[in-house]
Every structure is written in C-alpha cells, then in structure tokens.
GUFI-616108 format. One record per residue (C-alpha): residue number from 1; residue in three letters; x, y, z. Coordinates in nm, 2 decimals. Layout:
% residues N
{atom NUM,"ala",{X,Y,Z}}
...
//
This chain:
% residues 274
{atom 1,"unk",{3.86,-22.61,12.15}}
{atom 2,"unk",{3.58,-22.57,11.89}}
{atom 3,"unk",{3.50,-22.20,11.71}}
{atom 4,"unk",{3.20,-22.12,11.53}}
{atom 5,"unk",{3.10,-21.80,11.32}}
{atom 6,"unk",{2.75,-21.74,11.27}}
{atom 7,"unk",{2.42,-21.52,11.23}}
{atom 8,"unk",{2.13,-21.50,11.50}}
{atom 9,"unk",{1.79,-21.50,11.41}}
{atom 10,"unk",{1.80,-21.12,11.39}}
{atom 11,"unk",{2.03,-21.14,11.14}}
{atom 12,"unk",{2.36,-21.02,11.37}}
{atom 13,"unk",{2.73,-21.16,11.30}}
{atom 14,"unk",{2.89,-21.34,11.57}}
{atom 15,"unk",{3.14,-21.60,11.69}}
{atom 16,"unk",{3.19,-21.82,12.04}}
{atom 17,"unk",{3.31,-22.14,12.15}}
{atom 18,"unk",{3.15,-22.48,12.07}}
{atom 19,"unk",{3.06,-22.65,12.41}}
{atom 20,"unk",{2.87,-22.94,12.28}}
{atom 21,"unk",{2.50,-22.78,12.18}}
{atom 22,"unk",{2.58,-22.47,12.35}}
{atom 23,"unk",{2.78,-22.15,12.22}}
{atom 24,"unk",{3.00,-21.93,12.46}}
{atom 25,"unk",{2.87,-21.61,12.29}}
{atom 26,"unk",{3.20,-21.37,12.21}}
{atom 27,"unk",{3.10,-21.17,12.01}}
{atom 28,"unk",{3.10,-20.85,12.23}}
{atom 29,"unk",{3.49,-20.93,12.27}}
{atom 30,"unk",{3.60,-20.89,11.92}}
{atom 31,"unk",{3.49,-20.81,11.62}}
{atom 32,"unk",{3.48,-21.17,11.47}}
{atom 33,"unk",{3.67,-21.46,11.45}}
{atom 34,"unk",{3.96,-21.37,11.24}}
{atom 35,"unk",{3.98,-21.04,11.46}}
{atom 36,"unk",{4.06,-21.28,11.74}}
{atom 37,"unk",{4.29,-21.49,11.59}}
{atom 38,"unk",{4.54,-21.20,11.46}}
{atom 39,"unk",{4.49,-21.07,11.83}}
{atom 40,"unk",{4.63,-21.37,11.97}}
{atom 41,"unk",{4.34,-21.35,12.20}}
{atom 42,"unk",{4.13,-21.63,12.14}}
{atom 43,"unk",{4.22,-21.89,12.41}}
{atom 44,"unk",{4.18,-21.67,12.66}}
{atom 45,"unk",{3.83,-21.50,12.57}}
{atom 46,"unk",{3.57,-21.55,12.78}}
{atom 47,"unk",{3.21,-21.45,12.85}}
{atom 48,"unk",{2.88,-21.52,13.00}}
{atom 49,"unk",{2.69,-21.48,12.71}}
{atom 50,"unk",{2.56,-21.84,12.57}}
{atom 51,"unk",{2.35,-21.92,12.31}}
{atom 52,"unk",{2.21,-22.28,12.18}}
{atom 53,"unk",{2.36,-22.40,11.88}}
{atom 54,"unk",{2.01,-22.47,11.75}}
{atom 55,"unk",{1.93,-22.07,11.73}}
{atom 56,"unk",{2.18,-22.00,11.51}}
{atom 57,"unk",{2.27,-22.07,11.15}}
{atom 58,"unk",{2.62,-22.12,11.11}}
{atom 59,"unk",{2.81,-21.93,10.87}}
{atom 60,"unk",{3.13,-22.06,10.70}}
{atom 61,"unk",{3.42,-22.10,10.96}}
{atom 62,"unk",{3.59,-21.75,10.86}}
{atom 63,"unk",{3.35,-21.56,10.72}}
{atom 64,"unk",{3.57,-21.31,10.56}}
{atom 65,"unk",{3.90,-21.43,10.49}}
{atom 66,"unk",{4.17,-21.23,10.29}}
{atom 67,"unk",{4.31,-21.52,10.09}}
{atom 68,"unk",{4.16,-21.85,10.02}}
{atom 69,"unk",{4.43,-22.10,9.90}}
{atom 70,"unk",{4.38,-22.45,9.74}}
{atom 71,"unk",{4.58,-22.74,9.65}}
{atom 72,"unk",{4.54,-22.92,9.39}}
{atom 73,"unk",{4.61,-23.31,9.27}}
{atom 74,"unk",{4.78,-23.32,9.66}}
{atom 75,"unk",{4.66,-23.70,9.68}}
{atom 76,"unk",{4.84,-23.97,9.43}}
{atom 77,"unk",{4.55,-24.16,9.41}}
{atom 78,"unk",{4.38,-23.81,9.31}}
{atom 79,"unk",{4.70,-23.68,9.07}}
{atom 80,"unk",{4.67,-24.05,8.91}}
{atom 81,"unk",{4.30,-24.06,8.82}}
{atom 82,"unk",{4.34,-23.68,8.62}}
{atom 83,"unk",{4.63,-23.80,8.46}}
{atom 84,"unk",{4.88,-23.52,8.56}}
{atom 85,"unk",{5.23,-23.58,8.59}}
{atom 86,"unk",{5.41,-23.55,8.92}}
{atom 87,"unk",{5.54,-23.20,8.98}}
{atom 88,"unk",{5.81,-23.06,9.25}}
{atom 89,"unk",{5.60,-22.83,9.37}}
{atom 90,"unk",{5.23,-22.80,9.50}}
{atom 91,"unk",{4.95,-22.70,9.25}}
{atom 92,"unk",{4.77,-22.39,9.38}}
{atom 93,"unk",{4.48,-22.15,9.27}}
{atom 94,"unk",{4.27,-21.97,9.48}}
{atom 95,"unk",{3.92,-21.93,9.56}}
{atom 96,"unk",{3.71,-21.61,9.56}}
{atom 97,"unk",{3.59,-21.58,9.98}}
{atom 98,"unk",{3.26,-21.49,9.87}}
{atom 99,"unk",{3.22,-21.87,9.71}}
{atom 100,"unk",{3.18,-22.00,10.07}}
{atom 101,"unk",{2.91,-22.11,10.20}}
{atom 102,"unk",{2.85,-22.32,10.53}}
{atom 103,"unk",{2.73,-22.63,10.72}}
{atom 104,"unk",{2.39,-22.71,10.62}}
{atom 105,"unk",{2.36,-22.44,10.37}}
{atom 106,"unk",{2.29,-22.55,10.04}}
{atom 107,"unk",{2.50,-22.59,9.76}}
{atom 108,"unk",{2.32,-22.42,9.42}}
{atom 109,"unk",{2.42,-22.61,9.11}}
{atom 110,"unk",{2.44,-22.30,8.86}}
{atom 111,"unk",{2.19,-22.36,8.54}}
{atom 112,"unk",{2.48,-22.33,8.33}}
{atom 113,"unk",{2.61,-22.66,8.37}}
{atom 114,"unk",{2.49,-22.99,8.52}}
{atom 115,"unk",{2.85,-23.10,8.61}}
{atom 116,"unk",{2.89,-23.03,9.00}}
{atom 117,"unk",{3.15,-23.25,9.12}}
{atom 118,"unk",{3.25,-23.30,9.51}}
{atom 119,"unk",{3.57,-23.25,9.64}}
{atom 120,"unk",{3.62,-23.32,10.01}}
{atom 121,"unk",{3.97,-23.16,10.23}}
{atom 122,"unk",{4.05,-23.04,10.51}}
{atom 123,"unk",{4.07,-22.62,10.53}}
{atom 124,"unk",{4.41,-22.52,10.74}}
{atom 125,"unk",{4.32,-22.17,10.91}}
{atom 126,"unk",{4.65,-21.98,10.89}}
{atom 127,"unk",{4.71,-21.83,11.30}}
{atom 128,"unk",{5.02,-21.61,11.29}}
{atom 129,"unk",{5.09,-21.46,10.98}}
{atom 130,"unk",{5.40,-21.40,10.78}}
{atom 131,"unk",{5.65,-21.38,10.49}}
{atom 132,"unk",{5.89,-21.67,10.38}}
{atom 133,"unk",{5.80,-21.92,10.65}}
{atom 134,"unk",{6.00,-22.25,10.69}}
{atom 135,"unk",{5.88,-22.55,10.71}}
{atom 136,"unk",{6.00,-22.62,11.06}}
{atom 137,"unk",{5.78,-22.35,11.21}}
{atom 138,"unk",{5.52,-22.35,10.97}}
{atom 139,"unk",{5.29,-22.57,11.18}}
{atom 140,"unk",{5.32,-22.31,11.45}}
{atom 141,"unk",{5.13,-22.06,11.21}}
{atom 142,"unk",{4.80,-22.25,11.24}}
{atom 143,"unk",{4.55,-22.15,11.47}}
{atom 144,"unk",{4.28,-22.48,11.30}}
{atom 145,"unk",{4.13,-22.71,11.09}}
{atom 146,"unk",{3.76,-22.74,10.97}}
{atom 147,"unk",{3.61,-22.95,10.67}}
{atom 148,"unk",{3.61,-22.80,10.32}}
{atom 149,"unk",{3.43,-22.88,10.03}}
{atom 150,"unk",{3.60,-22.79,9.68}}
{atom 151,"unk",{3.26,-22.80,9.45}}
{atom 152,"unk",{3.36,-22.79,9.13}}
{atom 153,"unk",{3.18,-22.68,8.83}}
{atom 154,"unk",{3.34,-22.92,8.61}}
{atom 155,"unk",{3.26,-22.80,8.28}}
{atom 156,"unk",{3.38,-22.42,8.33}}
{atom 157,"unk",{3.69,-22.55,8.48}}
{atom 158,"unk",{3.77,-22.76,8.21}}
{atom 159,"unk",{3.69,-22.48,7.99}}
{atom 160,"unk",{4.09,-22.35,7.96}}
{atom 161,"unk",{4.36,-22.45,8.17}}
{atom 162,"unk",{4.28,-22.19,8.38}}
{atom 163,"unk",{4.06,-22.38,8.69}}
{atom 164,"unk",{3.92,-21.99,8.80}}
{atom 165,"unk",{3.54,-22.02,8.65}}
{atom 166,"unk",{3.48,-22.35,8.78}}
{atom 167,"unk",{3.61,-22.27,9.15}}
{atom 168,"unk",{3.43,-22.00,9.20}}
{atom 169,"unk",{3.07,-22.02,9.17}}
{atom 170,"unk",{2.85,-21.88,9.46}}
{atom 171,"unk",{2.80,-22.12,9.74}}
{atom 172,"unk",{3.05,-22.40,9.58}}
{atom 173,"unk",{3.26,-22.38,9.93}}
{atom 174,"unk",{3.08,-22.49,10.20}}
{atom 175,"unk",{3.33,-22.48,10.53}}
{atom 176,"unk",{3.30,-22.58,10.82}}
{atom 177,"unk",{3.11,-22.65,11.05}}
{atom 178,"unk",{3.36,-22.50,11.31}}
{atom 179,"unk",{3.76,-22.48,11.38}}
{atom 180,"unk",{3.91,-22.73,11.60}}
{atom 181,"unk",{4.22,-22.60,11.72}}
{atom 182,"unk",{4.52,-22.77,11.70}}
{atom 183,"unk",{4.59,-22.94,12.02}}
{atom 184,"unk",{4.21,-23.06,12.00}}
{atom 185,"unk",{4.31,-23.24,11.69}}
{atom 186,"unk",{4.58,-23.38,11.72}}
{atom 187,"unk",{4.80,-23.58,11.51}}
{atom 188,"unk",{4.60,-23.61,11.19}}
{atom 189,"unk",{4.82,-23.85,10.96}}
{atom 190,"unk",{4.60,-24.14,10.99}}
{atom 191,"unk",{4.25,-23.94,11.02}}
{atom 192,"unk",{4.06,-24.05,10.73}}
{atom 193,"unk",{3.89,-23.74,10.48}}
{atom 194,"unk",{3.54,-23.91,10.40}}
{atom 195,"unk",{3.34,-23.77,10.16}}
{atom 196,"unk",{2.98,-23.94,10.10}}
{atom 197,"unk",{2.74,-23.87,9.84}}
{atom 198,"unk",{2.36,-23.99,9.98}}
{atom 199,"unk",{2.57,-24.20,10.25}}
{atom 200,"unk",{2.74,-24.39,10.03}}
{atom 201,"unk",{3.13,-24.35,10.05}}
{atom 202,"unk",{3.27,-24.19,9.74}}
{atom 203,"unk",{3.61,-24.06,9.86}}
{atom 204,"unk",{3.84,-24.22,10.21}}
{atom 205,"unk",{4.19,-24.14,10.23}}
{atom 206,"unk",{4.41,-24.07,10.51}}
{atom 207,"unk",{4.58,-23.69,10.54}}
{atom 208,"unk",{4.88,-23.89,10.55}}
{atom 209,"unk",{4.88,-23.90,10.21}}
{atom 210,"unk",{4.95,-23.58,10.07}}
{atom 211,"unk",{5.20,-23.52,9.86}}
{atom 212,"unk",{5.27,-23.19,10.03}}
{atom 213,"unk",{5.22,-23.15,10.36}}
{atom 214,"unk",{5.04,-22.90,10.56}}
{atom 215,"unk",{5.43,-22.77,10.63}}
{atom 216,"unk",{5.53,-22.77,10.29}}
{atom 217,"unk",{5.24,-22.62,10.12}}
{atom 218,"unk",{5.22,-22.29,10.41}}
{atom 219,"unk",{5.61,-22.25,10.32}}
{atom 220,"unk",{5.56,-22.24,9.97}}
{atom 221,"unk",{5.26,-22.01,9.95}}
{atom 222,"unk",{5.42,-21.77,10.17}}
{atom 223,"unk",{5.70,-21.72,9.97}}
{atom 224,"unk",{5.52,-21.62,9.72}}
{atom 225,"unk",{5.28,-21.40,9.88}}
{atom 226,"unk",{5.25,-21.31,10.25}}
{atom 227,"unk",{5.00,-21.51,10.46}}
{atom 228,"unk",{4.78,-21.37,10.69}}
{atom 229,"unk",{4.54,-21.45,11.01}}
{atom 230,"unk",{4.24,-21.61,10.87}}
{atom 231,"unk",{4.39,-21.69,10.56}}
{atom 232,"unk",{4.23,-22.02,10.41}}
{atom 233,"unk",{4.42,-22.36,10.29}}
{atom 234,"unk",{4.22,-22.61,10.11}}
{atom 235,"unk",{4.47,-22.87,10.15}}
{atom 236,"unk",{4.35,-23.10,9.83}}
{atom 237,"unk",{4.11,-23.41,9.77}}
{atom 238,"unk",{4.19,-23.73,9.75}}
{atom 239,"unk",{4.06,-24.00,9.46}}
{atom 240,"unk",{3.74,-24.06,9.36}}
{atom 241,"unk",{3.62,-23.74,9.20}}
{atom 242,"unk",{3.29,-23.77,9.00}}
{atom 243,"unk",{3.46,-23.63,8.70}}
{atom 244,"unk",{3.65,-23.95,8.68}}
{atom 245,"unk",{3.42,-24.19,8.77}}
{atom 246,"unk",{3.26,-24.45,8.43}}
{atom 247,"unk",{3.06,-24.30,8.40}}
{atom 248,"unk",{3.12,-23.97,8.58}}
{atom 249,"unk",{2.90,-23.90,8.91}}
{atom 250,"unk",{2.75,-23.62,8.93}}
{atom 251,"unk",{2.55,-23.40,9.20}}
{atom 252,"unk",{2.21,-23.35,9.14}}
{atom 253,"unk",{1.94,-23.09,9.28}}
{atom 254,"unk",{1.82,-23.32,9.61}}
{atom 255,"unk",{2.17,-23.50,9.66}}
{atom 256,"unk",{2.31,-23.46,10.04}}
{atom 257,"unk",{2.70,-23.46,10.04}}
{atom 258,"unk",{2.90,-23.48,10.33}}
{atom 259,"unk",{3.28,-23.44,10.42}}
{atom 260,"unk",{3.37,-23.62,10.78}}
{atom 261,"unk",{3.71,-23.58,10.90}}
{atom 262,"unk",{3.73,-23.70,11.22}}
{atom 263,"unk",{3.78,-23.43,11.52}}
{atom 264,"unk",{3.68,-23.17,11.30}}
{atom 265,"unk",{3.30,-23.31,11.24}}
{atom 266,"unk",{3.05,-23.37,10.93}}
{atom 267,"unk",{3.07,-23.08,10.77}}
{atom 268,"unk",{2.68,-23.17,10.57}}
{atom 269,"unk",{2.54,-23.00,10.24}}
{atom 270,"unk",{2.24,-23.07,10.03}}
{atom 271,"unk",{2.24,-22.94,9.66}}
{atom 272,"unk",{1.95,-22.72,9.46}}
{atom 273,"unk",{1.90,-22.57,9.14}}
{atom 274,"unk",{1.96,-22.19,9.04}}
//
C-alpha cells in the first residue's frame, strides 16, 4: 500500500491511502501518519472520506519525524569518486526534520552559495521502534520506503569536516512522494535509484549495492541511539555527484531534478533562488 501526508487547500494536515489519483482520507483516524505507524494501526484504517490527489499538495512523507538519519559514501562507486577510504562501519550524520521539503515543492538554492549538488536515495521509514536491534529482525522494524533527495550545499559542507551546514539548509530534503509499504515493494536489490538532472541521467545504481545494508545500518544506529516510529534513514547515494563531476555540475535556479526508484515513484523537484 501507498501513504501520503499532506495539506488541503484550507491549509489542514492530513494523511490517507494512495489509490491511484484518489486519497482514502484518514485523517479523522489518527493524528498523522507517524501517529499511525507507532499504533500499529495503519493496515487496518479505514474510512469513507476520499479526496483527489490533484487537491492536495503533498507534504514530505513524515512530516515531523523525531530523527532523520543519513548514510554516507554507502555506494563504492560513490566512496571511490570522494576519495574516502573504506571503513568498517557506516558513515552517519543527521539531518534537521525541518530541511524537508516534498514532491513538487521546490528546492531554494541559498544566496550564500551557488554549489547545490543532488543526491538521490531511498528513505527507510523505521515501523517498530527500539534499542540494540539485530540485524536478523531489523527488516521487521520498517513500516516503508519513499524517495529522498540529500541536496547538498556543497561549499558549507566542505567548510570543516563537519557535513552539518551543508545538510541542512531549508528545503534541501525533498521526500517522497508517498511510503510504499514493504510487501508493495518488494525485493529491492536489483531496483535501480535514478537520479536525473533536466532528464538526463546523472546517477543509476542498483540498492544492491550498498555497502551497508538496510539491516546493517538500522542495527548500527540503534545501538547507538534508540530508534523510533517515523524515524528517517537516508540510505546513501550512489556515484555521480555533481561535486565530482569535470567540471563539477551544478543545480541551477530553473533545473528540474528527479529521483525514480522503481515501486516507490518519481519523487520530482525544481530549484529557485533565495
């Protein structure tokens, strides 16, 4: 099944169920998304309510998670083209969650910098929270997956070792544009990430190809701090960054960048100027 969050035209908060163009409206059954997924709830909702797809404006998947987690240099091809050495252990820093923004929302390239780089992944949406999870059950712990863009500020990122400034700039992590549970998606190892800049394909890999898997990275990051429902993975990007490009590409007010990752959707954003 598909989930959206979203606002109507009225300016209310709500969530339902993707059928095609068409929203099953819950909204009056909890009090958002995330509420529904800690309840355990969320198959089983249902309601007459609908709404068209088309008079609402999406917001980003979980509009208010706790914890927004992201992986870094997870691809080779990615780890390769920065020039980092292999590690043992997964490369994480986290996001701020009001840096999200949504499908078809646009990206603003801050007028401190011209550097915006893309950075397409697929989000994990943590289910069933917890402390010290293993591997072995870690994939029971997710209640989705939805696209993520990781915009990066390039230059503020690059300005310590610390990647904090340049993840974090408002509306840099568009997300979305809805969760596909699990046993909609299926096995994802050979579903490509696809990342195009103005149609033209700038990053393909297959999630196959992480370093870390989904499993490895939730057991790692909750043994370090405990994960909850709604909690947010970005689960890394593979090669082709714009950084890294000769000579580097990157987005410009007017570009359209898009992140496709097969049952989850096109997740689509254009970019504009502060």
């Amino acid at each position: 099944m598909k989930y959206v969050s979203f606002t109507t035209a009225d300016g209310k908060a709500g969530f339902g169920r993707l059928n095609g163009e068409t929203i099953t409206d819950l909204t009056a059954t909890a009090a958002d998304l995330k509420t529904a997924i800690n309840d355990g709830t969320l198959a089983s909702l249902e309601s007459d309510a609908t709404l068209a797809l088309s008079d609402v404006t999406l917001a980003p998947v979980i509009p208010n998670p706790g914890k927004v987690f992201c992986v870094g240099h997870n691809y080779e091809s990615h780890r390769q083209e920065t020039g980092r050495a292999a590690t043992d252990h997964p490369s994480i820093f986290v996001r701020f969650a009001d840096s999200l923004s949504a499908h078809e929302q646009p990206i603003v390239m801050p007028k401190v910098s011209t550097q915006l780089d893309f950075e397409g992944e697929l989000a994990v949406i943590i289910g069933k929270g917890g402390r010290y999870i293993s591997e072995d059950d870690a994939m029971s712990h997710v209640a989705g997956y939805a696209c993520f863009n990781d915009a990066s500020v390039r230059d503020w990122q690059w300005h310590s070792r610390q990647f904090t400034p340049g993840k974090n700039f408002p509306t840099t992590g568009p997300f979305g544009p809805y969760m596909v549970t699990p046993d909609e998606a299926g096995d994802l190892s050979e579903v490509n990430v696809t990342t195009r800049l103005n149609d033209n394909i700038v990053q393909q890999q297959p999630i196959g190809d992480m370093i870390f898997p989904i499993a490895t990275v939730i057991a790692y990051i909750s043994s370090f701090t405990p994960l909850k429902s709604g909690d947010v993975i970005a689960s890394g990007t593979p090669g082709g960054v714009g950084a890294k490009r000769n000579p580097p590409l990157w987005m410009k007010p007017g570009d359209t960048v898009t992140v496709e990752i097969g049952p989850m959707g096109t997740l689509v954003n254009t970019i504009s100027a502060e």
